[in-house]
One Martini backbone bead per residue (centre of mass of N, CA, C, O) as a GRO file, in nm:
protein
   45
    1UNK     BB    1  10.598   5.746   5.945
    2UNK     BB    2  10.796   5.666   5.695
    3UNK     BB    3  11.050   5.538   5.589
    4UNK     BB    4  11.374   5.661   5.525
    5UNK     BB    5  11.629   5.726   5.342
    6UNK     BB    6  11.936   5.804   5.440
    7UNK     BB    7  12.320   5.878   5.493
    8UNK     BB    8  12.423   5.652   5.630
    9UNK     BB    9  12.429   5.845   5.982
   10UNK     BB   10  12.251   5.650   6.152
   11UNK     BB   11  12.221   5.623   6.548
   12UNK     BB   12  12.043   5.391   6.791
   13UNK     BB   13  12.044   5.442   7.080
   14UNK     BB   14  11.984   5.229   7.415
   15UNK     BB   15  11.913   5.283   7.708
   16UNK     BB   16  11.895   5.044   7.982
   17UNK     BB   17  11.909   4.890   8.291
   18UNK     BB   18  12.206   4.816   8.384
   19UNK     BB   19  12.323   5.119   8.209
   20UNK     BB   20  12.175   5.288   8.447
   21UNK     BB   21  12.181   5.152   8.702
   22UNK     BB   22  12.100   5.210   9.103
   23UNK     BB   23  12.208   5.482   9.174
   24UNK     BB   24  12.228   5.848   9.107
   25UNK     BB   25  12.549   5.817   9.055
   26UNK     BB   26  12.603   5.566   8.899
   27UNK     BB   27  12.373   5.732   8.698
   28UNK     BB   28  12.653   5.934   8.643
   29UNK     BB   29  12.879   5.773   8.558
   30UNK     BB   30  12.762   5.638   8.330
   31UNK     BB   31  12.661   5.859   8.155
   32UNK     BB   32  12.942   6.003   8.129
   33UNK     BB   33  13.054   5.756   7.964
   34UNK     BB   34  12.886   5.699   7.736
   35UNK     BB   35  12.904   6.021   7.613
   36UNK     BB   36  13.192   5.945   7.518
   37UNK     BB   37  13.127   5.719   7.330
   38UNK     BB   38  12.925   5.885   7.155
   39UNK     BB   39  13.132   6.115   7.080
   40UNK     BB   40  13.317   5.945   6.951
   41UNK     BB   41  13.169   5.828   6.716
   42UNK     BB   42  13.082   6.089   6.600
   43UNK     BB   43  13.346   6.181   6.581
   44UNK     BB   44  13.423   5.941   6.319
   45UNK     BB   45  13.118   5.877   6.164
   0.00000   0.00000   0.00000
């Protein structure tokens, strides 16, 4: 599929590595934590 120039309102995040922790608890509070971050973004725009 050819890229299209889409509203400037496209954000690729990308998660791995040391992102993502080392043991399931850790990768629990990691995305959790990311996620805030990532709600934040989307309502401002």
């Amino acid at each position: 599929m050819p890229y299209e120039k889409g509203n400037g309102k496209t954000a690729v995040i990308a998660l791995g590595g040391n992102a993502l922790g080392n043991t399931p608890q850790e990768q629990l509070e990691l995305v959790q934590n990311t996620a805030k971050h990532i709600v934040d973004m989307i309502q401002d725009g």
